[in-house]
C-alpha positions as CSV (number, residue, x, y, z in Angstrom):
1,X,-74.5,0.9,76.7
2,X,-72.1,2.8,74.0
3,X,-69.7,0.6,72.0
4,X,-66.0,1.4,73.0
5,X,-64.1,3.7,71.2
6,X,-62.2,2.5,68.1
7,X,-58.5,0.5,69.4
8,X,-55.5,2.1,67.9
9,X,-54.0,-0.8,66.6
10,X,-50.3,-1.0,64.8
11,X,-49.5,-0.9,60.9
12,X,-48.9,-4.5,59.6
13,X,-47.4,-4.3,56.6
14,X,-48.2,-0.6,55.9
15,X,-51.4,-2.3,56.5
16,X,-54.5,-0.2,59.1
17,X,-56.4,-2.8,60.7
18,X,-59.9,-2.8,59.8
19,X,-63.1,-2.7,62.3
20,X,-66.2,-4.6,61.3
21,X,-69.5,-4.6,63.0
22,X,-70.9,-7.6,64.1
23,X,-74.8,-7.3,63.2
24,X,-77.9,-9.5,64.8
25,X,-78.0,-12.9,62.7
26,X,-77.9,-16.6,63.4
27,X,-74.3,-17.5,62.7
28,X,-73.3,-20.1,64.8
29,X,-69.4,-19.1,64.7
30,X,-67.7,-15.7,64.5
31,X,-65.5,-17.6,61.6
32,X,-68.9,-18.1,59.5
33,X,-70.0,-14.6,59.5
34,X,-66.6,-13.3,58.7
35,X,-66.1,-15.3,55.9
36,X,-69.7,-14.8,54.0
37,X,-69.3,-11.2,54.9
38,X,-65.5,-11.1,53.1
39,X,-65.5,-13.3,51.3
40,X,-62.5,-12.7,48.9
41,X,-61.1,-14.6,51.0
42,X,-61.6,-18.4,51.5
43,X,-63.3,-19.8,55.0
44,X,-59.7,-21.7,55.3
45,X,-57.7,-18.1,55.2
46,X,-60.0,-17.5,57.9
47,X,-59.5,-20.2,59.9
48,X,-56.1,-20.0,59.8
49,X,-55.8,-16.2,60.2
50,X,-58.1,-16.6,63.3
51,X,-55.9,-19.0,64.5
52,X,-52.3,-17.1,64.0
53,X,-54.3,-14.3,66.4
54,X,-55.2,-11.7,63.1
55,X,-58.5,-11.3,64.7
56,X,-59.4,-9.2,67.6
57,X,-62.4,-8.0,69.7
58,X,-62.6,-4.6,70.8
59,X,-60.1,-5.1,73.9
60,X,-57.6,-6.3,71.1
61,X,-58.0,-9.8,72.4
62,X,-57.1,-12.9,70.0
63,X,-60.5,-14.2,68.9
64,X,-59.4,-17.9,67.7
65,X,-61.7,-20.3,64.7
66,X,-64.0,-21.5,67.6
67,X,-65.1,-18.1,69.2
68,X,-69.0,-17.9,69.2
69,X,-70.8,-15.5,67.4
70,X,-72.1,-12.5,69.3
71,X,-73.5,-9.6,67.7
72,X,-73.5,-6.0,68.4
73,X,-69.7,-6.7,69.0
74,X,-67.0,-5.1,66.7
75,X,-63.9,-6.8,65.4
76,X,-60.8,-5.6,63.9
77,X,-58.9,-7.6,61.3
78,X,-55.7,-6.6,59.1
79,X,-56.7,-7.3,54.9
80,X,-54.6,-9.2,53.1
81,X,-54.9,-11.0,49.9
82,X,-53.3,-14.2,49.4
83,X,-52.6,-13.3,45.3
84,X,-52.0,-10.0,44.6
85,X,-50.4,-8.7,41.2
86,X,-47.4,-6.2,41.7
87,X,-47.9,-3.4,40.0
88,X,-44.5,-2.4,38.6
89,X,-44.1,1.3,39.3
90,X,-42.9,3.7,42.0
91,X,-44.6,6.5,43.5
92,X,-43.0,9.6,44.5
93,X,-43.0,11.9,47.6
94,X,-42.8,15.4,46.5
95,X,-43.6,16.7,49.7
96,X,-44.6,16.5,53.2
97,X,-44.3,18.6,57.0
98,X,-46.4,18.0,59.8
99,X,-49.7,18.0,58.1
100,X,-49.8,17.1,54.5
101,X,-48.2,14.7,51.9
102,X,-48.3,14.8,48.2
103,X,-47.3,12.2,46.3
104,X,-47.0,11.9,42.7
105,X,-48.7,8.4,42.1
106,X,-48.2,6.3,38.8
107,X,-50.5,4.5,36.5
108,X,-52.4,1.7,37.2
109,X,-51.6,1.7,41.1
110,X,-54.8,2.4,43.6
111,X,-55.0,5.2,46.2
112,X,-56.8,2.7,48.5
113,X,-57.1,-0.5,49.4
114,X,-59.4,-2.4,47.4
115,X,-60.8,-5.5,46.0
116,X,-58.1,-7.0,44.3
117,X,-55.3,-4.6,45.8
118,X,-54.6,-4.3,49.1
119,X,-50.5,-3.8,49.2
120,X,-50.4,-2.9,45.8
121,X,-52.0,0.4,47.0
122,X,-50.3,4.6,46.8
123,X,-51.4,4.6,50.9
124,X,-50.4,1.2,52.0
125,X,-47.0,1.8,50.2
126,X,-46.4,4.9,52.0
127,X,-47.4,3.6,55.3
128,X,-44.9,1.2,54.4
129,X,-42.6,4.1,53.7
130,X,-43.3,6.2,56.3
131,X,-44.6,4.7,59.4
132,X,-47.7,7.1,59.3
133,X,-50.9,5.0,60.3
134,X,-53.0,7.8,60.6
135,X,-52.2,9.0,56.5
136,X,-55.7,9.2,54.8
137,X,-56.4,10.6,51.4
138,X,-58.3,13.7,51.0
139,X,-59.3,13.4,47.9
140,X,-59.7,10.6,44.7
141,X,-57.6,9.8,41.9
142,X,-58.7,6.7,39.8
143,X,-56.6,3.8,39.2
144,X,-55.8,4.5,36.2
145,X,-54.4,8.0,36.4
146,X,-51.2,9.7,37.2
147,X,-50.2,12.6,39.1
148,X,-50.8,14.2,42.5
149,X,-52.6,12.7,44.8
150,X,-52.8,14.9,48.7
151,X,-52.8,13.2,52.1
152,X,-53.8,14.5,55.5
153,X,-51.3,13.3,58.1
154,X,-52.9,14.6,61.5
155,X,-56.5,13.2,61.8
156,X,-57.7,16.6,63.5
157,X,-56.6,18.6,60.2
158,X,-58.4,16.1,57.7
159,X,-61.6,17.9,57.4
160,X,-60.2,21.1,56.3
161,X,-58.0,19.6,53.2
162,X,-60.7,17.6,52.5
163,X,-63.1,20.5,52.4
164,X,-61.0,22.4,49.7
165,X,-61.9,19.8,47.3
166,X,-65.4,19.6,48.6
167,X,-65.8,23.9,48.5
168,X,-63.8,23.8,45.1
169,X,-60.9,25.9,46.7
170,X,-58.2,23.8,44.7
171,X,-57.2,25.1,41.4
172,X,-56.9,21.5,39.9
173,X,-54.8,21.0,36.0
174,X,-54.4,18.2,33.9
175,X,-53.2,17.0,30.6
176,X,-54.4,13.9,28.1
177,X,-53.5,12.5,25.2
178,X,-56.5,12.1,22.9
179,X,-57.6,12.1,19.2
180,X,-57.0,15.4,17.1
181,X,-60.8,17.0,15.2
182,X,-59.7,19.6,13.0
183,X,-63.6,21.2,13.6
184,X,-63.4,21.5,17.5
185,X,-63.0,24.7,18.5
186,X,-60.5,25.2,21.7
187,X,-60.4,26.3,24.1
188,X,-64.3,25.8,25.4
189,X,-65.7,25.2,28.7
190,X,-67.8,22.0,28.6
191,X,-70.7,21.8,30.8
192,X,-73.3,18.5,31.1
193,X,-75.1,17.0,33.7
194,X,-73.4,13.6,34.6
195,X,-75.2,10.4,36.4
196,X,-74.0,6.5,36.9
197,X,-75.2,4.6,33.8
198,X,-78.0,2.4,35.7
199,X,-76.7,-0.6,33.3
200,X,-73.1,-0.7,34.1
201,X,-72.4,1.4,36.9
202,X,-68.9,1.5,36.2
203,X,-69.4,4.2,33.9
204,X,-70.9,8.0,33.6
205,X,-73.0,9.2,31.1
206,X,-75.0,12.7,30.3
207,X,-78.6,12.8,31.0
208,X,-81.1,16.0,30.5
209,X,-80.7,18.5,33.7
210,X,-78.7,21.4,35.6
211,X,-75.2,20.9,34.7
212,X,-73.2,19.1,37.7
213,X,-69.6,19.0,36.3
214,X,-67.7,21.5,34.3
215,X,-64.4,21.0,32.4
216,X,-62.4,24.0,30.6
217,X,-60.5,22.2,28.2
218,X,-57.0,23.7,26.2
219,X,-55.4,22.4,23.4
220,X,-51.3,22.3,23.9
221,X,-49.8,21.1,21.1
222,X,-50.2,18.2,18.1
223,X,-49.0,14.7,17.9
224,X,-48.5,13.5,15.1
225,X,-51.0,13.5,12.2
226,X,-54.4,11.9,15.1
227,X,-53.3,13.1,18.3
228,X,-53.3,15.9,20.6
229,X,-52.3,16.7,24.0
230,X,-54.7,18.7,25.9
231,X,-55.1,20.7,29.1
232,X,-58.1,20.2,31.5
233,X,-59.4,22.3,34.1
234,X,-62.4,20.8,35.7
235,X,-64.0,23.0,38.0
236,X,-66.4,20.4,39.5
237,X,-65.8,17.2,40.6
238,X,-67.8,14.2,39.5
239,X,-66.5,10.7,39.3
240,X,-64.8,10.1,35.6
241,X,-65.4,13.7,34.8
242,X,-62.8,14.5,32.4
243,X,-63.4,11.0,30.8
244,X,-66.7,11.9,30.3
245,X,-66.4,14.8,28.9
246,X,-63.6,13.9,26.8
247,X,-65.5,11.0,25.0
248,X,-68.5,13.4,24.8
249,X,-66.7,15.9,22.5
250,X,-65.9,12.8,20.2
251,X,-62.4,12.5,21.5
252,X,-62.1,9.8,23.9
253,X,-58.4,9.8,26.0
254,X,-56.0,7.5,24.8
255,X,-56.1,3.9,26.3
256,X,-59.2,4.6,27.7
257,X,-60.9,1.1,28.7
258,X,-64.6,2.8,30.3
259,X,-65.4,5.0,28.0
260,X,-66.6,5.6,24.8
261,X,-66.8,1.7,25.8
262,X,-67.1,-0.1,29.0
263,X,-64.1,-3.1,28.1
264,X,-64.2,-6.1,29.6
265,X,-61.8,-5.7,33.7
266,X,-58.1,-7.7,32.6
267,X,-56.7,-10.4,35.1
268,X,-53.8,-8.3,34.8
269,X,-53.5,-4.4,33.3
270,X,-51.4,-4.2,29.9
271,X,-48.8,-2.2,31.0
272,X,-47.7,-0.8,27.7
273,X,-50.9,1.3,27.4
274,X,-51.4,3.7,30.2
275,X,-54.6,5.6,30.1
276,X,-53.1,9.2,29.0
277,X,-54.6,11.2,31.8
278,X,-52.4,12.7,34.5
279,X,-53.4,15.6,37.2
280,X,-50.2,18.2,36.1
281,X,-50.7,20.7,39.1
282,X,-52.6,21.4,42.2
283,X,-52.9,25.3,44.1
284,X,-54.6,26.1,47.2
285,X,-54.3,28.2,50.0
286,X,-53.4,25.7,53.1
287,X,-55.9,26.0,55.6
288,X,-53.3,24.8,58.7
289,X,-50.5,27.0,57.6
290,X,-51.9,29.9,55.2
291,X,-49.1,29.1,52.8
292,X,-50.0,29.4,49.3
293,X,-49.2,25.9,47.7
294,X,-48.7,25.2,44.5
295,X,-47.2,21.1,43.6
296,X,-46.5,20.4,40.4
297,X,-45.9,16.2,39.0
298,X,-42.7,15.2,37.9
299,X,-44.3,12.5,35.0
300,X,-45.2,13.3,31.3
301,X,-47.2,12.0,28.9
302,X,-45.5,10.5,26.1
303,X,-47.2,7.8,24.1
304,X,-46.5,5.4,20.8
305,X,-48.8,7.5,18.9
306,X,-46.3,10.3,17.6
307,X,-44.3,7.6,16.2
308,X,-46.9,5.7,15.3
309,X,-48.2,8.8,13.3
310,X,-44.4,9.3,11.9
311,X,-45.0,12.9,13.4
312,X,-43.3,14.9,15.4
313,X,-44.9,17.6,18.2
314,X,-46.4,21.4,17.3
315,X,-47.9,23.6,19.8
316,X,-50.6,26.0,19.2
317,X,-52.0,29.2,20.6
318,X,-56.0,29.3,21.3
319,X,-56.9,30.7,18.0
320,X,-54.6,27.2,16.0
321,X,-51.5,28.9,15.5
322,X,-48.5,27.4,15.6
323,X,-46.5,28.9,18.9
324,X,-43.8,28.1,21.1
325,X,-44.7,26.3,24.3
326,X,-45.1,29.7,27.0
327,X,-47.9,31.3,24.5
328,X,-50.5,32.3,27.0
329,X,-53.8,30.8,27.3
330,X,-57.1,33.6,27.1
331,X,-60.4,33.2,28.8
332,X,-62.3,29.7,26.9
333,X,-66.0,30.2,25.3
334,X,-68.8,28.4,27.0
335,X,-70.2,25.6,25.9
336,X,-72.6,22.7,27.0
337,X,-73.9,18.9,26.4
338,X,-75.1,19.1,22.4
339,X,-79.0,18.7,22.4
């Protein structure tokens, strides 16, 4: 017999409920497989979410604390964290129609919900915003980063924003603040092969092999006496790409807490020092409409450093010459992982 379709359920708190499977297994209670199998939050949340009617079977009918176990089954249940830090910045809307939103998302706030952030999240806070449960990123931003981050509004249209990213049809820039070397030569394209370190998985690291991710990196101007501020062009994908690569070529962006090293996850983010990474710009060719887009972010990049340094700003052409700030930007050299 085929499991019901999925209920369409309403936004709580810019919230999507959730569907969980219930698998074959001896739990006595629906309650004590829901809270080993989430359990960030306690058995007494639980019991009494379960009993305020937060948890529903697949007819959207209240399950209370008691309800026996059955498997094969599928619940739905709203997340919701009973601590959860605010994270003190607002996202923009820069655009949206019938199809697509793009909003220009701060530092430190999640695209989706998870672990420790559930309302604290870009797409639950434009839920919130917009009433639009069916909203759904097509593509990832980390935490950590600023800048432009696309959402698909219409479920039918998803695949074909999503496949952009996935057929490297988006023309994808962005700019960092890292460490100034006198003896790299810019601009370069910077190709390595990139897995999940198999000791801390949070981080990327290069290993021997075809090239997977490519990054054309500029410089745009000097801060300072030790900093930079730099262009990046990745043409690939990976996860932590332009970290990666960044800490590869011996300059690691600025407040960086993965790489060169993995630091230890804060209780709470240190607001003061942003990692200097934010995606500038993002052109494609809709695939709804046909209209060329092209979305630019309204934040910049500004650390301490330049007065740290006592500095002040100089921009430079390709070749290291001083230039004003339209000087054009010719073709980069290749160049790949050092063996």
């Amino acid at each position: 017999m085929a499991r019901p379709a999925k209920l369409e359920l309403p936004l709580r708190e810019g919230v999507s409920a959730s569907a969980l499977a219930c698998p074959s297994g001896a739990w006595p209670l629906l309650l004590d497989f829901i809270a080993e199998r989430l359990n960030l939050v306690s058995r007494a949340d639980w019991r009494a979410r379960m009993a305020a009617g937060e948890v529903l079977d697949e007819r959207g009918q209240v399950l209370p604390p008691e309800a026996p176990y059955r498997a094969g089954r599928r619940i739905y249940y709203w997340r919701w964290l009973a601590q959860e830090h605010e994270i003190p910045f607002e996202e923009q809307i820069l655009f949206q129609d019938d199809e697509l939103l793009v909003a220009d998302k701060p530092h430190f706030l999640p695209v989706t919900p998870t672990g420790r952030y559930v309302q604290q999240t870009l797409l639950t806070r434009l839920k919130r915003r917009t009433g639009i449960a069916t909203l759904t990123p097509v593509h990832r931003l980390d935490r950590e980063t600023a800048g432009l981050t696309l959402f698909a509004i219409k479920p039918a249209s998803r695949d074909a924003y999503q496949r952009l990213f996935r057929e490297r049809s988006v023309a994808k820039v962005y700019e960092a603040i890292a460490p100034w070397r006198a003896e790299l030569r810019l601009p370069l394209s910077y190709r390595s092969r990139l897995q999940e370190r198999a000791e801390a998985f949070m981080q990327m690291h290069e290993v021997e092999g075809e090239p997977n991710a490519e990054t054309e990196i500029h410089l745009l101007e000097r801060l300072g006496e030790r900093w930079a501020r730099y262009e990046l062009r990745p043409s690939t994908g990976q996860k932590h790409q332009l970290r990666a690569h960044m800490s590869a070529l011996g300059i690691p962006i600025r407040g960086d807490r993965i790489y060169p090293q993995l630091r230890p996850e804060e209780a709470e983010p240190d607001y003061r020092e942003p990692l200097q990474l934010l995606a500038r710009r993002l052109e494609f060719q809709d695939p709804i409409t046909g209209i060329e887009r092209q979305f630019s972010s309204g934040q910049s990049l500004w650390p301490a450093c330049v007065a740290e340094d006592g500095g002040s700003a100089k921009q430079f052409t390709n070749d290291g010459v001083a230039a004003p700030s339209d000087a054009g930007s010719p073709s980069a050299p290749l160049a790949s992982r050092p063996t």
